[in-house]
N, C-alpha and C positions, 0 to 999 in steps of 0.2 A: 455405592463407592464411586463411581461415575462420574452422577450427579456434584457429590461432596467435591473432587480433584477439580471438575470444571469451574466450578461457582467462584471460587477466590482469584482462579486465574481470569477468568471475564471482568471482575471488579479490581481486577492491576490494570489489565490492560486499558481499561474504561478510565483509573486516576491518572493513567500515562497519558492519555489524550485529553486530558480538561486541559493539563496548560495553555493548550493555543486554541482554549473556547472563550467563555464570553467572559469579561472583567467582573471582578466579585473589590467591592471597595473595601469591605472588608479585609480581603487581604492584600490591597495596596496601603491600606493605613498599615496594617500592620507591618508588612515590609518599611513601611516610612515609620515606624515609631523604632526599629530593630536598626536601621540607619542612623539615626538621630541619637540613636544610644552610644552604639558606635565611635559616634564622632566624639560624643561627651567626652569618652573616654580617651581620643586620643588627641594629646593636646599641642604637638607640634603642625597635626593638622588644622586645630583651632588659632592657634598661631598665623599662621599660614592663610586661613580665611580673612579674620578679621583685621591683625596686624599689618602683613605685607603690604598689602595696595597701600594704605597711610603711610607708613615708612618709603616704597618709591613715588608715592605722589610728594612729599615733602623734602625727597632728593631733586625734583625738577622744580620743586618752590623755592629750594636754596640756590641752586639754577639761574633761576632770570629771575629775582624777588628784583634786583635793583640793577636790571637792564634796560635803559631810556626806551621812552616810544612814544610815538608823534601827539599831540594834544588831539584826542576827543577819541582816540583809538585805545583799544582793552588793549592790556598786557599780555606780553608773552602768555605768562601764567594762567590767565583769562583764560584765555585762547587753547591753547595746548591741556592745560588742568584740566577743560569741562570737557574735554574729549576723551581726553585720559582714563575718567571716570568710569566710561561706557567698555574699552579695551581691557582695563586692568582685571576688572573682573571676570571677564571672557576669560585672557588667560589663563590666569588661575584656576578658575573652576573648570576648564578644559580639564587642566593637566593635574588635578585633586581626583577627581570625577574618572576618568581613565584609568588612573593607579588603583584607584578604590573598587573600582569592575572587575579588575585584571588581578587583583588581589581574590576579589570572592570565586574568580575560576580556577587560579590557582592553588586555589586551600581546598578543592574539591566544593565549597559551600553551596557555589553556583548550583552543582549537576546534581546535588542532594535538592537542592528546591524543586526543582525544575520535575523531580519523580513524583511532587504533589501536588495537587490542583490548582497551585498558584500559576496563572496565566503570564505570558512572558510581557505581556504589555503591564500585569501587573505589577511586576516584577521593577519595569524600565520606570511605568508611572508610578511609584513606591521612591525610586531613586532621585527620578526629578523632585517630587515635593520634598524628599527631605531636604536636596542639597540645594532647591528653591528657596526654604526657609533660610539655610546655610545664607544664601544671596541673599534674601531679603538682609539679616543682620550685618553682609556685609557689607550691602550699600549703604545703609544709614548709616554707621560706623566711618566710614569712608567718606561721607559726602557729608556728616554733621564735623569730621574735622577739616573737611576742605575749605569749606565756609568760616569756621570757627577762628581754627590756628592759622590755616595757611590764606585766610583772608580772601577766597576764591569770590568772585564778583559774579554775578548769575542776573541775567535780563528775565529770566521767566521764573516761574514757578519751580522752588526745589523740590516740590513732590512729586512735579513729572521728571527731575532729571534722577530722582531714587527711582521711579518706576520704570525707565527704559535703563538703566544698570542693574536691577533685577532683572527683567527682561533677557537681556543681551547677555548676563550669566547663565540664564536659565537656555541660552543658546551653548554656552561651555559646556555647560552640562551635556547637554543630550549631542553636542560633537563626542564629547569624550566617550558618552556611553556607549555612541556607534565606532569610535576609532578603536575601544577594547576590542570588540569582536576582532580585529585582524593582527591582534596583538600578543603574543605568548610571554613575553617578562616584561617585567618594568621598564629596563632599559626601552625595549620593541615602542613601548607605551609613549617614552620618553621621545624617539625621534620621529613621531606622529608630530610631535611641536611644528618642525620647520615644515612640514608638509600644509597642514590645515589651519594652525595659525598663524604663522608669520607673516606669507603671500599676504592675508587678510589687514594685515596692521599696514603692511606696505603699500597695500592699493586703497585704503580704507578713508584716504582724504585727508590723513594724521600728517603725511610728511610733505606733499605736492596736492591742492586742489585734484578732484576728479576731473573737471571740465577743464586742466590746465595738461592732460594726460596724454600722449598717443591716443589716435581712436581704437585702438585694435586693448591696451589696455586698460580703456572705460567700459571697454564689452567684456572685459574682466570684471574689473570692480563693480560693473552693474549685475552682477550674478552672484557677487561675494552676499551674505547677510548683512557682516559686520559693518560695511560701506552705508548701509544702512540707519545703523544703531549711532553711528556714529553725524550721519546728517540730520539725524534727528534730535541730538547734542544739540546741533550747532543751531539751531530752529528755535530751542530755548533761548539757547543764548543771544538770538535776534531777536525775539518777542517775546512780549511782556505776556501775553496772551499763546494759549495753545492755536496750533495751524494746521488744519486739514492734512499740509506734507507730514506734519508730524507723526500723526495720526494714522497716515499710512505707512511711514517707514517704521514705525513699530509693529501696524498687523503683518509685515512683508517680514523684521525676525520673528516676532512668535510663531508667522507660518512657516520658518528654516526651523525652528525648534521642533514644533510636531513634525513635521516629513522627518528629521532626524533621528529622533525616538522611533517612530513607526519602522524605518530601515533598519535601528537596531534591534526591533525588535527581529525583524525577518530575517536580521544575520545570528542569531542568539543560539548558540548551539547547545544543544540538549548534554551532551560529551565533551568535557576536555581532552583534544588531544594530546 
């Protein structure tokens, strides 16, 4: 009898500590196919994905569509649009990504995973790849009508400016998944906004050059990611050809994305309080 009473509780305790052992891909696909379904079903967040960025990219198109500017220089729209690109999706997938974390701890769903061998990295990277794909469609979407309708002019290659607005979403993402951890309602989620993304838009080279900055806040926006994502916009938009800067200011966000994710993993609490 002993024997029998010990045996099931050694094999709980033993499922209770897989989660923070080694990654099983298996069940991060599966968390990213359980995501992906998710989303299917809700279609204001589909909306939301896809739609918003085009609809406020083609309110700043309406904007300066027919605002003079000096001969042999891009337009506002040029200019502002292909940066736009790399931001819009950040935000959004920020504050998507946040609510949808903060939702699974809420409903209790989270603290029910977390009692199965699903590792919590599995968990984080399950979330990234769905709402990666999410990003993937919503830059093409986003950047085939920026081109198309709103007539956006691009010096380089549009496949690198879809692949660092994937990117640079996929940095949303995993800010938002680490800003749930310290978040209890939606609202909580909600005024994460002006804390981690705002600053970012503001020192990001969108509204004032960086080098045109105070030094004290370039030692800002040189720590920021998005500052980043965003000079490497502007890299396309000066050559026809990809550029080493380039090149680096995308491995400098993908590497703010995983320290991201890894943080949220280590803040990832087994219990809702």
């Amino acid at each position: 009898m002993t024997t029998s009473t010990r045996t099931p509780t050694t094999r709980h305790a033993h499922a209770a500590r897989t989660p923070t052992g080694h990654l099983n891909p298996r069940l991060t696909a599966a968390t990213t196919g359980r995501v992906l379904r998710q989303l299917r079903h809700d279609h204001r967040t589909i909306a939301m994905l896809l739609v918003l960025p085009s609809l406020l990219l083609g309110l700043l198109y309406l904007l300066w569509k027919d605002v003079p500017t000096l001969p042999g220089q891009p337009g506002i729209f040029d200019r502002v649009g292909l940066t736009m690109l790399g931001i819009l999706p950040f935000v959004v997938m920020f504050l998507v990504t946040s609510i949808a974390m903060l939702r699974e701890r809420t409903s209790g769903t989270l603290e029910r995973l977390l009692t199965t061998p699903l590792a919590r990295m599995d968990l984080l990277l399950g979330y990234g790849a769905a709402f990666g794909l999410a990003a993937a469609a919503q830059a093409l979407v986003t950047v085939t009508i920026a081109i198309t309708v709103y007539d956006l002019d691009v010096t380089g290659s549009i496949w690198l400016v879809v692949l660092i607005a994937v990117v640079d979403a996929v940095l949303g993402v995993a800010l938002g998944l680490l800003a749930s951890a310290f978040a209890r309602t939606e609202f909580q989620a909600v005024q994460f906004m002006p804390v981690v993304v705002l600053p970012q838009v503001f020192l990001c080279g969108l509204l004032v050059p960086v080098d045109q900055m105070a030094g004290w806040l370039q030692a800002i926006s040189h720590v920021l990611p998005l500052t980043y994502a965003v000079d490497a916009l502007q890299e396309v938009g000066r050559s026809a050809s990809p550029t080493n800067a380039m090149w680096v200011d995308i491995a400098v966000v993908a590497g703010a994305a995983l320290l991201a994710l890894a943080l949220a993993a280590g803040t990832l609490r087994r219990r809702t309080s």
